[in-house]
N, C-alpha and C positions, 0 to 999 in steps of 0.2 A: 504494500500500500504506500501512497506517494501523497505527501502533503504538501502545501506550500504556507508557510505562517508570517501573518504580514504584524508589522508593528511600527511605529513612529508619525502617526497619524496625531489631530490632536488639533488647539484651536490657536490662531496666528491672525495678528495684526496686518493688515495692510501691507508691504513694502518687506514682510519680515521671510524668516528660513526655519523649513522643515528639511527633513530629511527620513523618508521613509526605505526598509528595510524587508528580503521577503527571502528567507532561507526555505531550501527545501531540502525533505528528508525522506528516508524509505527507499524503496528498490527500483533502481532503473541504474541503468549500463553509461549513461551520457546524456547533459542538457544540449541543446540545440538552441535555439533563439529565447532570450529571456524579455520581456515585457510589461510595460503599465499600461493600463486602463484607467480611462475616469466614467464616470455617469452621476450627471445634477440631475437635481431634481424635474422631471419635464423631458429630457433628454436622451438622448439617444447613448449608447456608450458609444466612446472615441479614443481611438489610439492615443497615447500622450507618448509613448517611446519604447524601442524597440533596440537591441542587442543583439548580434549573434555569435554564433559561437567563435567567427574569426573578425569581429571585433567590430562591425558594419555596423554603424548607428542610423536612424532615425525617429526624429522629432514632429507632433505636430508643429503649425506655423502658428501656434497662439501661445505653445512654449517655449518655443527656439531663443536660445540665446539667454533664458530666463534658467530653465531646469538641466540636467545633468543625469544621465544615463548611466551605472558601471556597473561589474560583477568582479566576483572573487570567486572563480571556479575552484580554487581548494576548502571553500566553506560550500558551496555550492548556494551563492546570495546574491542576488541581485539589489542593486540602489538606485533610488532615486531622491537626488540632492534636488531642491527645489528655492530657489532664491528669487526677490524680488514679488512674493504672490501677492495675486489680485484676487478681491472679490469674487470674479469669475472662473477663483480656481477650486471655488469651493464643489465639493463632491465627494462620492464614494471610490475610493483608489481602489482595483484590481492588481495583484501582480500576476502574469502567465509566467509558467514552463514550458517550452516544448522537448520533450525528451522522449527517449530512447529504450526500448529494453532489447535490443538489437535486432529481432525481426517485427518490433513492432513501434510505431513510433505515437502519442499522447500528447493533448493541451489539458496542463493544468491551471487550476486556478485556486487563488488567495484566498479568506475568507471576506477580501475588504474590508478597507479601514477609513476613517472619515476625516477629511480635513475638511477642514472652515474658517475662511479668512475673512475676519468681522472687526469693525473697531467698537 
């Protein structure tokens, strides 16, 4: 069984920095592309950033230049550093796995976590 356990969510002022975290544990052979998700209230879920396994990033263009993308495949965790948030960052954060168990390959996901940027 494979989990992904998210944490560093939590509530931020205007202009301020979080930094969310999303380790995964349990049995599988190799991660593949690591990822965040958002979804506000009303809304659709949307990409917010994307990693893979040889290091190929992508951002939305409402986070670009703002948030920050990484992983530490010897913990097997994905990051996302987020600076500069706006009101409109507020939502529930996903993080995905795509991984491996060698003939078969899985998208997991987070339990999400909430951020909310309120003065």
């Amino acid at each position: 069984q494979v989990q992904l356990v998210e944490s560093g969510g939590g509530l931020v002022q205007p202009g301020g920095s979080l930094r969310l975290s999303c380790a995964a544990s349990g049995s599988f052979h190799s991660i593949n592309a690591m990822g965040w998700y958002r979804q506000a209230p009303g809304k659709q879920r949307e990409m917010v950033a994307r990693i893979s396994s040889g290091g190929s990033i992508n951002y939305a263009g409402s986070v670009k230049g703002r948030f920050t993308i990484s992983r530490d495949n010897a913990k097997n965790t994905s990051y996302l550093q987020m600076t500069s948030l706006k009101p409109e960052d507020t939502a529930v954060y996903y993080c995905n796995a795509d991984l491996s168990t060698g003939n078969w390959a899985y998208r997991y996901w987070g339990q999400g976590t909430q951020v909310t940027v309120s003065s």
